[in-house]
N, C-alpha and C positions, 0 to 999 in steps of 0.2 A: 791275466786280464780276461773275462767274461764278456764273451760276444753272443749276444742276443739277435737270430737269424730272423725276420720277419718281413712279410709279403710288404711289400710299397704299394700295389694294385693287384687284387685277387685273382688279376688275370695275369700277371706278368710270372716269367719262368724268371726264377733267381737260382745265385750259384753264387757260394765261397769259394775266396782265391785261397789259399795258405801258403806261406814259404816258408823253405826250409830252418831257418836261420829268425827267423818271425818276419810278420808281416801279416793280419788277414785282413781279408776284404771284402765286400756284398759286391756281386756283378746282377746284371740284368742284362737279358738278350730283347735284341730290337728286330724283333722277326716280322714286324714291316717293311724294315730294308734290306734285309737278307735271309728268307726263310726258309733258304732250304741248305745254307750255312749254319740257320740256328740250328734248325733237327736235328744235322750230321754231328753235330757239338752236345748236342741233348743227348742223343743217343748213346754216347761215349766215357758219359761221366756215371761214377765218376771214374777220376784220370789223375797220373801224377807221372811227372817226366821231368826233364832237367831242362832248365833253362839257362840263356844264358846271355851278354852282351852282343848287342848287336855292332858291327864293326861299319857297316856304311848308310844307316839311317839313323843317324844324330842316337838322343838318348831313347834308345828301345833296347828292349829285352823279345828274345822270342825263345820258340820250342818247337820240337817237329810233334805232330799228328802221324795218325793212321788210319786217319778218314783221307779222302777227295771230292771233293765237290765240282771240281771241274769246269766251273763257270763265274764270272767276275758281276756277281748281282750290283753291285751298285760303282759303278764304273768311274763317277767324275771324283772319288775320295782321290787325294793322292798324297791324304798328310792328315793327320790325327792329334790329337791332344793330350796330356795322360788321363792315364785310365782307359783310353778306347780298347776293346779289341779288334785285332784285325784277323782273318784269315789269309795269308799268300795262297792261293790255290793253286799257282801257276797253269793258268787257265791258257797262257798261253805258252803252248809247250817251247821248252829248253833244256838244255842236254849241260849239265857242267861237270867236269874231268869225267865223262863219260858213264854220266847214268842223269835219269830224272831226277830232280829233287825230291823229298817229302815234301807235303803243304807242313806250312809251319803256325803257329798262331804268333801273332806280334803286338807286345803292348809296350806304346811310348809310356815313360812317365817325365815328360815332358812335351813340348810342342815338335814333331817330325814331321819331318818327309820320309816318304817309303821310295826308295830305293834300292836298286838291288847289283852289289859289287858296282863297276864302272858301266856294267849295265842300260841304267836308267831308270827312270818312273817304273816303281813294282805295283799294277793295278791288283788291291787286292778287298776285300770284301768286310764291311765295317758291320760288326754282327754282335754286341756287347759293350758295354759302359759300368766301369765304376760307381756306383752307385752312394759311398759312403765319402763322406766332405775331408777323409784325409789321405789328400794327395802330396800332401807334407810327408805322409807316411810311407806313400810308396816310392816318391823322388829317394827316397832314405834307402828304399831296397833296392832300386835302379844303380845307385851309386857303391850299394857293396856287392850286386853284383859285377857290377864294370871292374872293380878294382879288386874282391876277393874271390871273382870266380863264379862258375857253372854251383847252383844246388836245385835244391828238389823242390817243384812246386806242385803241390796238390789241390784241384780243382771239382768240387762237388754239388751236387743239386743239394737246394733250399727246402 
């Protein structure tokens, strides 16, 4: 299949998702609501790491970073759509089995809440959107990661 990568608005920063197993997709970062999420995420790509199911925020997939950003740019999100990205920055610090976490990036592809283990409300930074009309496609990658496991998602500028 042939995907043709093309600007939506001559100003927006765009980015391909790729999974390992297929799956690609056009994002667009919304660096009105989180601009110094997007930078650290512009900066870095491109990027490819292992993603994987998320076990206590309904249907999400995430991955860890090796950025930090360190602060919760836009604070009332508390649940997303598919296709959002999110950043956990862990802006508010916490310690589990005895170390920090990495920030992780988190993408529903379905409707969640962010939550974190028995925790509670994970406030974290909504910085990216799906941009292409199939979410039909990624529910499809959300559910064989759930059920066949961690693969490799590669992430690129447009």
């Amino acid at each position: 299949m042939s995907h043709v990568w093309e600007k939506e608005n001559m100003m927006d920063k765009l980015f391909k998702i790729e999974f390992e197993r297929g799956g690609f997709f056009q994002g667009k970062l919304l660096e009105t609501e989180a601009p110094t999420t997007c930078q650290k995420f512009w900066e870095v790509l491109p990027f490819e790491g292992r993603i994987v199911h998320a076990a206590f925020t309904g249907l999400t997939m995430f991955f860890p970073v090796d950025f930090k950003v360190g602060k919760v740019e836009n604070p009332y999100v508390c649940g997303g759509q598919a296709g959002d990205f999110f950043l956990n920055s862990y802006a508010t610090p916490m310690v589990f089995e005895g170390r920090i976490p990495r920030d992780e990036i988190i993408i529903p592809y379905s409707r969640a809440g962010l939550f974190w283990k028995w925790g509670g409300w994970l406030p974290s930074n909504l910085f990216g959107k799906i941009i292409e009309s199939d979410l039909e496609g990624l529910y499809r990658v959300g559910r064989r990661v759930k059920e066949g496991g961690s693969e490799v998602i590669r992430l690129s500028k447009v």
